[in-house]
PDB file of N, CA, C and O in Angstrom:
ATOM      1  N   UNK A   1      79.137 111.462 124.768  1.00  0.00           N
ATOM      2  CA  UNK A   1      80.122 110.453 125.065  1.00  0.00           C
ATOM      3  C   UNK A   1      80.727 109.872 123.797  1.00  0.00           C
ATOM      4  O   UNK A   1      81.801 109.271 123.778  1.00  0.00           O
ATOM      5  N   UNK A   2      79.896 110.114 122.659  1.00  0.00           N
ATOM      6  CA  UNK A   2      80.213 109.320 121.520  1.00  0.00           C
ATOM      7  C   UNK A   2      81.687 110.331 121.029  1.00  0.00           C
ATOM      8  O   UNK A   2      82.744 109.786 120.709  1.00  0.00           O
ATOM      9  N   UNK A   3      81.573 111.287 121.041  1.00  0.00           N
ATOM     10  CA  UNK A   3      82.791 111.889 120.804  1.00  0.00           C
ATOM     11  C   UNK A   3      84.221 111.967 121.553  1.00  0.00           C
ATOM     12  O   UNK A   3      85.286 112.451 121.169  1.00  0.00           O
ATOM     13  N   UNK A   4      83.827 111.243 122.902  1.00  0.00           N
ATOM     14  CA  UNK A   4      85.113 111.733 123.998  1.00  0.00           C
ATOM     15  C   UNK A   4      85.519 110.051 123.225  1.00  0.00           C
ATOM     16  O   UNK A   4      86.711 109.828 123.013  1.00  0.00           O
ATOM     17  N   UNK A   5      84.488 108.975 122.854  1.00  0.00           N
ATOM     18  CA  UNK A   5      85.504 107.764 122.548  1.00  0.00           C
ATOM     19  C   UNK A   5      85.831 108.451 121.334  1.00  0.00           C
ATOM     20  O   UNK A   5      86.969 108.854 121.578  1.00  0.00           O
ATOM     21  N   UNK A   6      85.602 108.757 120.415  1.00  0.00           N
ATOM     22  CA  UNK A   6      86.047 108.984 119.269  1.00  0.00           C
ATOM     23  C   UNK A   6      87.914 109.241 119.207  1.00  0.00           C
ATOM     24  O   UNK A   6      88.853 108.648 118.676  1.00  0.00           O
ATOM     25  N   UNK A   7      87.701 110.838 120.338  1.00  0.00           N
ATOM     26  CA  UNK A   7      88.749 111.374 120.217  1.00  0.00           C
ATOM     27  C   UNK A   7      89.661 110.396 120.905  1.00  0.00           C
ATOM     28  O   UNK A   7      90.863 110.435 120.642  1.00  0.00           O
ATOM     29  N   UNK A   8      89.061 109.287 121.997  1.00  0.00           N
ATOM     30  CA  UNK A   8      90.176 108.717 122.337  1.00  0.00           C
ATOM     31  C   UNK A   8      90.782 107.703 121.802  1.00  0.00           C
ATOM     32  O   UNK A   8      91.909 107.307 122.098  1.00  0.00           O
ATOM     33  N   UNK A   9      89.773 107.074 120.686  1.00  0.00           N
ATOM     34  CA  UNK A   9      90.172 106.018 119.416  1.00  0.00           C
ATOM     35  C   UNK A   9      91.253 106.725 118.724  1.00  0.00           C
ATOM     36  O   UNK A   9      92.340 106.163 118.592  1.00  0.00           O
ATOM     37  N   UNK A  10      91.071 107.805 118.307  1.00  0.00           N
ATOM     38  CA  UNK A  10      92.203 108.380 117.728  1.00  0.00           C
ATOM     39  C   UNK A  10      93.413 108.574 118.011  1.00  0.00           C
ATOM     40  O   UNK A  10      94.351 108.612 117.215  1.00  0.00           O
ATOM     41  N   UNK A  11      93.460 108.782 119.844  1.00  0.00           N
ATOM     42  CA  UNK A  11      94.627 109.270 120.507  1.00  0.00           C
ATOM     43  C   UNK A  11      95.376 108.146 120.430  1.00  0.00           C
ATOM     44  O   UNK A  11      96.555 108.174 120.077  1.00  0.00           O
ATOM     45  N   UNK A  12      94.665 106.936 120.797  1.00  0.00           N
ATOM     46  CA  UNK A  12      95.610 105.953 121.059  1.00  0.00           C
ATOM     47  C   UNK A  12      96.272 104.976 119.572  1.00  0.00           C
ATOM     48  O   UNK A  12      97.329 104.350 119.500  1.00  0.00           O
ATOM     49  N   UNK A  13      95.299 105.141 118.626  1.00  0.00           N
ATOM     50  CA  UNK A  13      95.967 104.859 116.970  1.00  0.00           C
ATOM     51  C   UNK A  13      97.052 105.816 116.747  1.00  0.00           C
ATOM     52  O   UNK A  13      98.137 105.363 116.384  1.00  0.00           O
ATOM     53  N   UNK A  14      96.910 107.088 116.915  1.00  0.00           N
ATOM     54  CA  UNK A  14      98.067 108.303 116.813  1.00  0.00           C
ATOM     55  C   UNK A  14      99.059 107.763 117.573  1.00  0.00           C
ATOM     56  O   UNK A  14      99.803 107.104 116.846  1.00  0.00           O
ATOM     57  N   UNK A  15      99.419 107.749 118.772  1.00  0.00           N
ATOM     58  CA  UNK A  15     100.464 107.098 119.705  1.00  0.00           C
ATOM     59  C   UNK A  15     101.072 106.037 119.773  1.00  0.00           C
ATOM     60  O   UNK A  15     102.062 105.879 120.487  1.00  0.00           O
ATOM     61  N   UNK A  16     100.383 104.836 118.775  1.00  0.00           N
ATOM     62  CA  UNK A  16     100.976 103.633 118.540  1.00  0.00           C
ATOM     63  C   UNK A  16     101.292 103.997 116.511  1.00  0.00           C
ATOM     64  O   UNK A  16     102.262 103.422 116.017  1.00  0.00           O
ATOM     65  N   UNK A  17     100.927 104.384 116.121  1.00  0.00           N
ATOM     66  CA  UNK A  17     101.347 104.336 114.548  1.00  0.00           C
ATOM     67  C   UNK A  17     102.600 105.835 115.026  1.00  0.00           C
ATOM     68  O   UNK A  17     103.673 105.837 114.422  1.00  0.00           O
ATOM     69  N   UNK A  18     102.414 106.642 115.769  1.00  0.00           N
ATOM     70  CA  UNK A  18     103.537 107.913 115.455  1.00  0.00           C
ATOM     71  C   UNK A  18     104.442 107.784 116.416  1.00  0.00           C
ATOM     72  O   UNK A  18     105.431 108.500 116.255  1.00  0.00           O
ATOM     73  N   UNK A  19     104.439 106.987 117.540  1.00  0.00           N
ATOM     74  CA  UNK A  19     105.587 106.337 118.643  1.00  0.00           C
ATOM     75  C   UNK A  19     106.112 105.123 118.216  1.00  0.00           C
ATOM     76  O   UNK A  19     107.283 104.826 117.980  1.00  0.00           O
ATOM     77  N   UNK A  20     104.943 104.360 118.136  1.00  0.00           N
ATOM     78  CA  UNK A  20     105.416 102.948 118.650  1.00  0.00           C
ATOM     79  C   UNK A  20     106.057 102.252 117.221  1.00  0.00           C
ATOM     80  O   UNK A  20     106.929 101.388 117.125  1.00  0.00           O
ATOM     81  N   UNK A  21     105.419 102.839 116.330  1.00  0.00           N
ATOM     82  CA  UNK A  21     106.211 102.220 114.818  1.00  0.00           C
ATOM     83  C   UNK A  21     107.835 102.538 114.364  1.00  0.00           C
ATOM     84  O   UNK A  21     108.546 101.829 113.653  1.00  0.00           O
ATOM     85  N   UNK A  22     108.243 104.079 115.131  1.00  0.00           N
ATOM     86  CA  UNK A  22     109.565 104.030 114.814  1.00  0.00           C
ATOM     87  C   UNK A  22     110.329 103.560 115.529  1.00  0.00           C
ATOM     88  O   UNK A  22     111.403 103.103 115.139  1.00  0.00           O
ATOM     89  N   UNK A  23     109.847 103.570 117.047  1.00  0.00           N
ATOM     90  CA  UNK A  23     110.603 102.680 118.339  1.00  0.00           C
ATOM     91  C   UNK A  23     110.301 101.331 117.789  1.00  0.00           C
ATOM     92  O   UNK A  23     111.419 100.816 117.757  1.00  0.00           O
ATOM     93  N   UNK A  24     109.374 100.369 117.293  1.00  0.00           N
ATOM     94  CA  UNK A  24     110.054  99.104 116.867  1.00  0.00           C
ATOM     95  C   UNK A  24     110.690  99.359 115.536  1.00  0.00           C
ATOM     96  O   UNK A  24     110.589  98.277 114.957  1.00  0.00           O
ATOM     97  N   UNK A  25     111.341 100.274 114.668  1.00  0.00           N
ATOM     98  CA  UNK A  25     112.233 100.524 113.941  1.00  0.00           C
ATOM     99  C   UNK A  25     113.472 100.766 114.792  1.00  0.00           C
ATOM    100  O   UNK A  25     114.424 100.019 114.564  1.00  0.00           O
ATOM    101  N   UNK A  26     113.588 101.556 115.599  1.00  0.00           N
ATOM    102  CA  UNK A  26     114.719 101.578 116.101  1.00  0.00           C
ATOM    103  C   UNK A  26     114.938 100.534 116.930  1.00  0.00           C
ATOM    104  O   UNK A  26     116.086 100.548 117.375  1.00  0.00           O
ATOM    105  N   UNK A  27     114.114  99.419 117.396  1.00  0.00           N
ATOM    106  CA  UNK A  27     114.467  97.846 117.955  1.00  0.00           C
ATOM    107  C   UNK A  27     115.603  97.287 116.772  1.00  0.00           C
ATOM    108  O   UNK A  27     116.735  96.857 116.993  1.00  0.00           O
ATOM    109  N   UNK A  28     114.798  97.468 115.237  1.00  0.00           N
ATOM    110  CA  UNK A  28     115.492  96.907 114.311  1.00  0.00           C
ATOM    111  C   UNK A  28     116.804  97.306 113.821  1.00  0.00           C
ATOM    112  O   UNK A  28     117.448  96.639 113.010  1.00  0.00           O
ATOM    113  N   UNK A  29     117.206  98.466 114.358  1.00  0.00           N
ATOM    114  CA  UNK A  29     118.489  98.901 114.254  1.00  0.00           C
ATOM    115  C   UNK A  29     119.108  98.681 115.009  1.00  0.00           C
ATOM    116  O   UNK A  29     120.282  98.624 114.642  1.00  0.00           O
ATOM    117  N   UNK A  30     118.875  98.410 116.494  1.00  0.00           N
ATOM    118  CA  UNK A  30     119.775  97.593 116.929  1.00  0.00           C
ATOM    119  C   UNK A  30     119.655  96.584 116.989  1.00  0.00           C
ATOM    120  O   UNK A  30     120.579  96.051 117.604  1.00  0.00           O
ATOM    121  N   UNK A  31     119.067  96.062 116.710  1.00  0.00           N
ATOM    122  CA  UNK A  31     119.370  94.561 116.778  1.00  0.00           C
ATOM    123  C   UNK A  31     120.304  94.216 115.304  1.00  0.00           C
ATOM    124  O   UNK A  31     121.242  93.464 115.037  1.00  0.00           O
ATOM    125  N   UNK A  32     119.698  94.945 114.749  1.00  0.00           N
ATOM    126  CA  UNK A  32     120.733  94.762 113.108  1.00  0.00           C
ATOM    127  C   UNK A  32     122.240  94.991 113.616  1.00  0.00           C
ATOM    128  O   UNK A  32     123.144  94.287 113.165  1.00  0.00           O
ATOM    129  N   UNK A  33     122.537  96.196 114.759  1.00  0.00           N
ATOM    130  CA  UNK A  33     123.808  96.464 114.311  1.00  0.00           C
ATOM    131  C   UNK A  33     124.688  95.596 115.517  1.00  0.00           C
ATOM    132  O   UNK A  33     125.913  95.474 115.513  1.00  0.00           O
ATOM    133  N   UNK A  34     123.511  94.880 116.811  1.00  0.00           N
ATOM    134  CA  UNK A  34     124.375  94.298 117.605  1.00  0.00           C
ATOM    135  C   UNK A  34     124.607  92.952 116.992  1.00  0.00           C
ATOM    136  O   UNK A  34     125.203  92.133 117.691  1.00  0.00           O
ATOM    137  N   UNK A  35     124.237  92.610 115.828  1.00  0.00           N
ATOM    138  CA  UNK A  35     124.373  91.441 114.855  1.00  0.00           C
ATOM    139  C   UNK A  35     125.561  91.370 114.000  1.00  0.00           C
ATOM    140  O   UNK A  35     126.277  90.410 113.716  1.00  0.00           O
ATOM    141  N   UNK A  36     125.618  92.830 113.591  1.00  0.00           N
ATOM    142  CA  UNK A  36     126.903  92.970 112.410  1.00  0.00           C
ATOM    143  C   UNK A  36     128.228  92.440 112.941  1.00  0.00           C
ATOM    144  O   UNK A  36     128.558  92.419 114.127  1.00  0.00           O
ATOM    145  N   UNK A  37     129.114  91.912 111.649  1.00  0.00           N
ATOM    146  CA  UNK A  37     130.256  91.562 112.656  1.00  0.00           C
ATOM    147  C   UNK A  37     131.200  93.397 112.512  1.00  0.00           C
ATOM    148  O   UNK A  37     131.019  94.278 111.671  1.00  0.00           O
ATOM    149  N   UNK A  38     132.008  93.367 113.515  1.00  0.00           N
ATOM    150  CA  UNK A  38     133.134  94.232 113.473  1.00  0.00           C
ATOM    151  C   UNK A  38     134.769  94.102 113.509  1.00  0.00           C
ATOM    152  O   UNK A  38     135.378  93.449 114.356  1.00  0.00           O
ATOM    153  N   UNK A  39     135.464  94.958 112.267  1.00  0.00           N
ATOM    154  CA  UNK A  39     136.760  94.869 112.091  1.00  0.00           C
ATOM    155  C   UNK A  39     137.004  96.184 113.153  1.00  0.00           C
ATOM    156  O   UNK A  39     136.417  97.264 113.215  1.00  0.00           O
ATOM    157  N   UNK A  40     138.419  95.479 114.172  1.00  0.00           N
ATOM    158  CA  UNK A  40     138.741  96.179 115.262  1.00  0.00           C
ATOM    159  C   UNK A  40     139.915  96.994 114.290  1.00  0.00           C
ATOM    160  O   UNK A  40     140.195  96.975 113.092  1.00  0.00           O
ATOM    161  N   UNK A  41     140.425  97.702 115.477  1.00  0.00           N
ATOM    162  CA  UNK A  41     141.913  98.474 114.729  1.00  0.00           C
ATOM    163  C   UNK A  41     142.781  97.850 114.419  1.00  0.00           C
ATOM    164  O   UNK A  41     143.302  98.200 113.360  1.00  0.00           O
ATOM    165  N   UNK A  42     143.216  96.985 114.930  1.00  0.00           N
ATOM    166  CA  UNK A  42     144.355  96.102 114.721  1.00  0.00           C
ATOM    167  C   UNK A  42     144.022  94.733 113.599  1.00  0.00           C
ATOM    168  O   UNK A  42     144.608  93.654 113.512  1.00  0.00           O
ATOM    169  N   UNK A  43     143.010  95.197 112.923  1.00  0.00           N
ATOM    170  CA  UNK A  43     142.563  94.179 111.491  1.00  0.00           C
ATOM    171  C   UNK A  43     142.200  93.065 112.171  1.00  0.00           C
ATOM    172  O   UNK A  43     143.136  92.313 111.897  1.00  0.00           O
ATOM    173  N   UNK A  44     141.277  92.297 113.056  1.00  0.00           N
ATOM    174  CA  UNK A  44     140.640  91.216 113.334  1.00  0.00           C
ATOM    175  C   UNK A  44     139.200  91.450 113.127  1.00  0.00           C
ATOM    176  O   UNK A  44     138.648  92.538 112.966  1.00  0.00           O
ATOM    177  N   UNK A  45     138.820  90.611 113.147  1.00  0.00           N
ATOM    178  CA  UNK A  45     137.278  90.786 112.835  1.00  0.00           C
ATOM    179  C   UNK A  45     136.523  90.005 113.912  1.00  0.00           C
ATOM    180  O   UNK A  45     136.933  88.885 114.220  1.00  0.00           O
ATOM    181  N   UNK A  46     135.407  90.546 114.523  1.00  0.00           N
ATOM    182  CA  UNK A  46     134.555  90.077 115.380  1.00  0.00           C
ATOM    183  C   UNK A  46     133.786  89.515 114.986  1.00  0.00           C
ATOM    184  O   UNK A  46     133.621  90.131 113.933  1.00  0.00           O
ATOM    185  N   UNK A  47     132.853  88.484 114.965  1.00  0.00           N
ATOM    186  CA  UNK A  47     131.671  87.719 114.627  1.00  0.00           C
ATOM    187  C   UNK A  47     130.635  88.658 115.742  1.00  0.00           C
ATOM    188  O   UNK A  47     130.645  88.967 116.934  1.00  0.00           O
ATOM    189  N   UNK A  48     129.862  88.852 114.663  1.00  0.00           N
ATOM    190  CA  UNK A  48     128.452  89.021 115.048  1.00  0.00           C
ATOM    191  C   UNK A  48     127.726  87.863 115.554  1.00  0.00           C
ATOM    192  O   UNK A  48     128.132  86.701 115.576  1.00  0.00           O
ATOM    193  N   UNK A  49     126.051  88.539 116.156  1.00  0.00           N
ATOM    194  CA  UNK A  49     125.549  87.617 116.743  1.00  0.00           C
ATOM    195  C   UNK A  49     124.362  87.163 115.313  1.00  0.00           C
ATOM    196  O   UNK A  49     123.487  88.028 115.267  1.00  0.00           O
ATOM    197  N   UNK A  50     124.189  86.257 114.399  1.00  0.00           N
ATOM    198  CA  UNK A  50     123.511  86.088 113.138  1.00  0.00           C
ATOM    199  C   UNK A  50     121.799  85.989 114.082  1.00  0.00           C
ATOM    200  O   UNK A  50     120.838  86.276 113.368  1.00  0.00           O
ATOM    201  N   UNK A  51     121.478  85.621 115.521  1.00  0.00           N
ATOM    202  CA  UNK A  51     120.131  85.666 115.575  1.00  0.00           C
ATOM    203  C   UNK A  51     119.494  87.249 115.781  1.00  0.00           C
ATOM    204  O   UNK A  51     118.404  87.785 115.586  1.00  0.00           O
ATOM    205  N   UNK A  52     120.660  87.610 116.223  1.00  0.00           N
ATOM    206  CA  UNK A  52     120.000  89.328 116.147  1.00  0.00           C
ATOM    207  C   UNK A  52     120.257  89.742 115.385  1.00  0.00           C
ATOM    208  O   UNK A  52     119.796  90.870 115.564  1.00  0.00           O
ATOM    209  N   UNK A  53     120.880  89.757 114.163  1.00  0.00           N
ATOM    210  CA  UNK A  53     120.516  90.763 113.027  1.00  0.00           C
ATOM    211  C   UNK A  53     119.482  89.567 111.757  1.00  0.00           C
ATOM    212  O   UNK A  53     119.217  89.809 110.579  1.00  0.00           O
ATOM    213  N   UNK A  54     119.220  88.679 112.344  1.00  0.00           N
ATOM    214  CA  UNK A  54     118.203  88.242 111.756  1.00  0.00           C
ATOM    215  C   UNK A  54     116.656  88.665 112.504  1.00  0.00           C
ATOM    216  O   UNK A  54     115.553  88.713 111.960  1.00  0.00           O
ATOM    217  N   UNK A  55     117.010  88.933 113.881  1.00  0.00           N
ATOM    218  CA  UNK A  55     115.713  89.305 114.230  1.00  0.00           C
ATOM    219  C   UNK A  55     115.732  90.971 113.656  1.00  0.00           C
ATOM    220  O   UNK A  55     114.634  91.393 113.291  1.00  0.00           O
ATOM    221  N   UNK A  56     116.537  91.623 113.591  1.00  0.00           N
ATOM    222  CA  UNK A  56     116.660  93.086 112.783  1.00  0.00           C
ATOM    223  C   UNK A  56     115.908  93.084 111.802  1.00  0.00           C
ATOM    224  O   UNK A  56     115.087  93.993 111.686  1.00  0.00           O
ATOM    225  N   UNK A  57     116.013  91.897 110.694  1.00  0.00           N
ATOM    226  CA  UNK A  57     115.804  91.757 109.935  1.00  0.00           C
ATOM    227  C   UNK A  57     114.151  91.102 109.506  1.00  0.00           C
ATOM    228  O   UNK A  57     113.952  90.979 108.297  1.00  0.00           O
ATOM    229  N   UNK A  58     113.247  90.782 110.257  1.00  0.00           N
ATOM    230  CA  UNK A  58     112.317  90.700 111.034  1.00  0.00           C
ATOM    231  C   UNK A  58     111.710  92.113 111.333  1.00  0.00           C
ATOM    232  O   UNK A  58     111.259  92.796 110.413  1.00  0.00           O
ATOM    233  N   UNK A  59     111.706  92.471 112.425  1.00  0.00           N
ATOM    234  CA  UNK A  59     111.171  93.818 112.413  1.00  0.00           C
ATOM    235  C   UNK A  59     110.918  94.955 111.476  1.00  0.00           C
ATOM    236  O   UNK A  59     109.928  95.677 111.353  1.00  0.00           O
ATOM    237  N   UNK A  60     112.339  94.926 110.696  1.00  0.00           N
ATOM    238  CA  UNK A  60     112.249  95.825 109.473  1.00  0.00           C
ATOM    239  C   UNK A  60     110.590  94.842 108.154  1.00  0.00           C
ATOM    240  O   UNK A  60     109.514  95.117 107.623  1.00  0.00           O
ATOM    241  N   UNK A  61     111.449  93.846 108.301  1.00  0.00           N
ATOM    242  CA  UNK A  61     109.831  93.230 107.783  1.00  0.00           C
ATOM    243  C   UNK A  61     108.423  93.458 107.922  1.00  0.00           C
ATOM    244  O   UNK A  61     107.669  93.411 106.950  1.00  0.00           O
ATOM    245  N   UNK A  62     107.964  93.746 109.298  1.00  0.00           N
ATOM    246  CA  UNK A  62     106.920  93.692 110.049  1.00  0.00           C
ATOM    247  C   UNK A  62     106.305  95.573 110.115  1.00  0.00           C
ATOM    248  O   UNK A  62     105.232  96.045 110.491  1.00  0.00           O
ATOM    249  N   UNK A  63     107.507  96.200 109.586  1.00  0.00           N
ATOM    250  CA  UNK A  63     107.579  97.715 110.018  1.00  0.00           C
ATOM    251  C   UNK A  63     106.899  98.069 107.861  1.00  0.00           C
ATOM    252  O   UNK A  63     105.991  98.785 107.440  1.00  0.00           O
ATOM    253  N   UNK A  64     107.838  97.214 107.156  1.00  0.00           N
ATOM    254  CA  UNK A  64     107.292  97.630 105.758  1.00  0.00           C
ATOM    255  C   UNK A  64     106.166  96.631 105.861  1.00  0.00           C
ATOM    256  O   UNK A  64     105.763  96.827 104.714  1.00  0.00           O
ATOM    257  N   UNK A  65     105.545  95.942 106.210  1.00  0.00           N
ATOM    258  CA  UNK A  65     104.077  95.480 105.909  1.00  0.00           C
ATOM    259  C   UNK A  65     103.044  96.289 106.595  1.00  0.00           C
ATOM    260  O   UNK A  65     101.955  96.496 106.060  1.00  0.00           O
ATOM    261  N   UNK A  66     103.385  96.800 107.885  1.00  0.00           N
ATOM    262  CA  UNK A  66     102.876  97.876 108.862  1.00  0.00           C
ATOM    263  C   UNK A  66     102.180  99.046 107.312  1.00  0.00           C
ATOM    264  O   UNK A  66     101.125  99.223 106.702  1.00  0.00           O
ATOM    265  N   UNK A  67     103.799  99.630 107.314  1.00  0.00           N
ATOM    266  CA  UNK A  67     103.927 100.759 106.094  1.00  0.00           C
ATOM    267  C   UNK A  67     102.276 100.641 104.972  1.00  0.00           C
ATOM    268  O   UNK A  67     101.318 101.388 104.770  1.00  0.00           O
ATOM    269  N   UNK A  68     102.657  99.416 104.540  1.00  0.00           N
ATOM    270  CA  UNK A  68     101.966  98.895 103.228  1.00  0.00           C
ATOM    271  C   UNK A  68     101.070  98.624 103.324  1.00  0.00           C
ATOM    272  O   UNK A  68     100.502  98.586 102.232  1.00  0.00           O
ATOM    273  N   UNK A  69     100.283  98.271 104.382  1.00  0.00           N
ATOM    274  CA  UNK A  69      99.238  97.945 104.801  1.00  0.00           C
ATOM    275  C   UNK A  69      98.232  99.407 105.051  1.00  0.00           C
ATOM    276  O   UNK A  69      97.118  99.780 104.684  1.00  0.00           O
ATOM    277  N   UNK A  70      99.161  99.861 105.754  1.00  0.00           N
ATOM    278  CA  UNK A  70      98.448 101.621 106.276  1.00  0.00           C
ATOM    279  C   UNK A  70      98.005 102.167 105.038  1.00  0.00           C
ATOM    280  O   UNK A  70      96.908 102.693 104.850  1.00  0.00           O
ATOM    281  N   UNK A  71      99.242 101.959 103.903  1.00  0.00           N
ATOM    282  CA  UNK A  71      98.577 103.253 102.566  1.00  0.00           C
ATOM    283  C   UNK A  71      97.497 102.098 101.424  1.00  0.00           C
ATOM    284  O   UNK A  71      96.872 102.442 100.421  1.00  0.00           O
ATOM    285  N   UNK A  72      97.580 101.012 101.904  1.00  0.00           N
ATOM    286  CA  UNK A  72      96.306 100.284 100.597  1.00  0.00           C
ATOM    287  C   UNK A  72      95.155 100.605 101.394  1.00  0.00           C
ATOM    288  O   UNK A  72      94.087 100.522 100.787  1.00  0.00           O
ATOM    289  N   UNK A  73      95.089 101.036 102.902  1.00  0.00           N
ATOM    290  CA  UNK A  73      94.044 100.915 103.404  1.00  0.00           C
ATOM    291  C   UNK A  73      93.358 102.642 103.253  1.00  0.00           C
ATOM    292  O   UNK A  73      92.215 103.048 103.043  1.00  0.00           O
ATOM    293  N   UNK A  74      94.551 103.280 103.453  1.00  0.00           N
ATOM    294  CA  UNK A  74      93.951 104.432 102.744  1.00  0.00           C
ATOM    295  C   UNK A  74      93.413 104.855 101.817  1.00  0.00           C
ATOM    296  O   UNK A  74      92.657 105.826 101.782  1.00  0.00           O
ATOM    297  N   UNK A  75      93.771 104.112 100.884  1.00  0.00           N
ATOM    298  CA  UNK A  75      93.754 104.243  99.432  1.00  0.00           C
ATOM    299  C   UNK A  75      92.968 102.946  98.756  1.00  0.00           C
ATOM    300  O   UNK A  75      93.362 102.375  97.739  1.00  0.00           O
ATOM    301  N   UNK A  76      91.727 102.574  99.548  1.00  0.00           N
ATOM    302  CA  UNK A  76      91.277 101.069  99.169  1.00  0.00           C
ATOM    303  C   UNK A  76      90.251 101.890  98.420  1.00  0.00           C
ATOM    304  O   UNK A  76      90.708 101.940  97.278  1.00  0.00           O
ATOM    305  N   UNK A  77      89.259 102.475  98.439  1.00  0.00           N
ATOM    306  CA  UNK A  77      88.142 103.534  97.983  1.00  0.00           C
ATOM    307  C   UNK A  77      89.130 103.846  96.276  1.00  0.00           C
ATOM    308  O   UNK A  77      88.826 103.193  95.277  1.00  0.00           O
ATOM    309  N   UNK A  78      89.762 104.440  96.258  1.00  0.00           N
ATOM    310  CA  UNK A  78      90.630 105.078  94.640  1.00  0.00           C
ATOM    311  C   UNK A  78      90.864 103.446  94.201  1.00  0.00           C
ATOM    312  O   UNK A  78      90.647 103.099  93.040  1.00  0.00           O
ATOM    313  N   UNK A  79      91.189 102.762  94.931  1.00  0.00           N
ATOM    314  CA  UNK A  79      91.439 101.316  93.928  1.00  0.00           C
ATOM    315  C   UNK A  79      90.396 100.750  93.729  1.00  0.00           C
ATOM    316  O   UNK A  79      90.351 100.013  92.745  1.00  0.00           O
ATOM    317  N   UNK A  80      89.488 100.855  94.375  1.00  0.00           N
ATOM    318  CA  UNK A  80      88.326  99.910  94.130  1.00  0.00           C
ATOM    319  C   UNK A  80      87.474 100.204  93.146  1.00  0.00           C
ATOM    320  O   UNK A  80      86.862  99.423  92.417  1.00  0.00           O
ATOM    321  N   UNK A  81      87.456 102.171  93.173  1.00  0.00           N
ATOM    322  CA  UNK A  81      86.841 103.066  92.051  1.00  0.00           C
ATOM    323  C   UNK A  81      87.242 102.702  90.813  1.00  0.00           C
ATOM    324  O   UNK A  81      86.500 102.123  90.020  1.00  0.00           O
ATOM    325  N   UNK A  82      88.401 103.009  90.584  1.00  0.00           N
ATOM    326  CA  UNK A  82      89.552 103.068  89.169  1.00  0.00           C
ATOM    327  C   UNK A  82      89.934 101.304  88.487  1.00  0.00           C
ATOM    328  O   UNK A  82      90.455 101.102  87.390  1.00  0.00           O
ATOM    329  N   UNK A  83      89.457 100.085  89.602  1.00  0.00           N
ATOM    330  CA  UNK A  83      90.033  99.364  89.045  1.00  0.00           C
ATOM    331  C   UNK A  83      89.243  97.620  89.532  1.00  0.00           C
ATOM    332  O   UNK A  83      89.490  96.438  89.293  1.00  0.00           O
ATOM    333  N   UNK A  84      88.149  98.456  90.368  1.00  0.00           N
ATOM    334  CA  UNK A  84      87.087  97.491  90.558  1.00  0.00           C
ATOM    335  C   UNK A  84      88.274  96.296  91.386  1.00  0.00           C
ATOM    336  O   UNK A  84      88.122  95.111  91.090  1.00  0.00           O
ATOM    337  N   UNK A  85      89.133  96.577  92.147  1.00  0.00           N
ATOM    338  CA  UNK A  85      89.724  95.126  92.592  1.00  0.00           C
ATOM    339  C   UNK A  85      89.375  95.895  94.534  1.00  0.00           C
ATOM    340  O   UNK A  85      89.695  96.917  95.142  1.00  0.00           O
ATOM    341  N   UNK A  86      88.654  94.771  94.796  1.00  0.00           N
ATOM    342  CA  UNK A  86      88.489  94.994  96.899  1.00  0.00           C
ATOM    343  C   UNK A  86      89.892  94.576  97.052  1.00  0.00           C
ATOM    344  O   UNK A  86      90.198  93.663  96.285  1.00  0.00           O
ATOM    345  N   UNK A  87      90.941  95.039  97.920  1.00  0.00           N
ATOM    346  CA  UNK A  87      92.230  94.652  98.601  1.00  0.00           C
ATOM    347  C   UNK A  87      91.267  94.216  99.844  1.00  0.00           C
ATOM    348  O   UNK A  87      90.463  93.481  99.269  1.00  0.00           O
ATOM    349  N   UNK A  88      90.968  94.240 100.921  1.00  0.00           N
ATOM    350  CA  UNK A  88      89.950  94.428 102.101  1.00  0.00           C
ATOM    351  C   UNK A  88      88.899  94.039 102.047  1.00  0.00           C
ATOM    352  O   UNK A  88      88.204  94.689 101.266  1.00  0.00           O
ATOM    353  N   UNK A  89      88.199  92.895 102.736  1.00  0.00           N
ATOM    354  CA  UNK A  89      86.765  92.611 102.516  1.00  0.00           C
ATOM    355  C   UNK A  89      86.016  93.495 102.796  1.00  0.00           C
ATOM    356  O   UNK A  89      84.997  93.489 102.105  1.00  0.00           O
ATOM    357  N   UNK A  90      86.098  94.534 103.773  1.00  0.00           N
ATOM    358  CA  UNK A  90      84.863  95.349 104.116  1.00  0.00           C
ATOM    359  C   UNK A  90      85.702  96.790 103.942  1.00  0.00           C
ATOM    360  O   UNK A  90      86.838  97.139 103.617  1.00  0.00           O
ATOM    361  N   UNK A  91      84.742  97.264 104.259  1.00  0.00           N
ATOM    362  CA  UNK A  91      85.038  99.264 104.669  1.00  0.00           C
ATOM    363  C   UNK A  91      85.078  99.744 102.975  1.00  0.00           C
ATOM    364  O   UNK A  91      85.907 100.525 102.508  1.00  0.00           O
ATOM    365  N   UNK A  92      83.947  99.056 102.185  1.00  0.00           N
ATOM    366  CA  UNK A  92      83.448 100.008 100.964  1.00  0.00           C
ATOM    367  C   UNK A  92      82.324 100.654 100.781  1.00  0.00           C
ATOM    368  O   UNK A  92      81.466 100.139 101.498  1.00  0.00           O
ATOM    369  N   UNK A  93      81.805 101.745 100.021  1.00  0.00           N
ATOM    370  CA  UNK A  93      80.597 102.018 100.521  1.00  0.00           C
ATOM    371  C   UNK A  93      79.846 101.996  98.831  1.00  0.00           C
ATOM    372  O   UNK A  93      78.642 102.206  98.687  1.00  0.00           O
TER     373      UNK A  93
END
């Protein structure tokens, strides 16, 4: 049994870091672009909506700490070796 959770710990980290991280990237693109303002053909300009491309702007936030978070955690073992600094209280051996 210890292995069927294993594989299913994995399935469901795989499916939320390789689905769910670019679908809330692509939240942040639209919301960025239903924010932008737009120049029509006839040279007027539309006002954007400033709370949705601030929430764009948000997500893209939340998506590079996601990012940054994933590779120090990979890489906490080579930093801790090479430079004696813990990023992470636990998971050293």
């Amino acid at each position: 049994m210890d292995i069927v959770e294993s594989i299913g710990k994995v399935l469901v980290v795989g499916l939320l870091f390789g689905a769910g991280l670019p679908a809330l990237f692509a939240f942040g693109l639209r919301f960025h672009a239903e924010g932008a303002t737009e120049t029509n053909a006839d040279g007027t300009v539309t006002p954007g909506n400033p709370a949705l491309r601030a929430a764009g702007y948000v997500i893209f936030a939340v998506v590079l700490l996601i990012i940054a978070t994933a590779l120090l955690w990979i890489t906490r073992q080579t930093i801790y070796y090479y430079f004696d600094i813990k990023i992470f209280p636990f998971g050293y051996k």
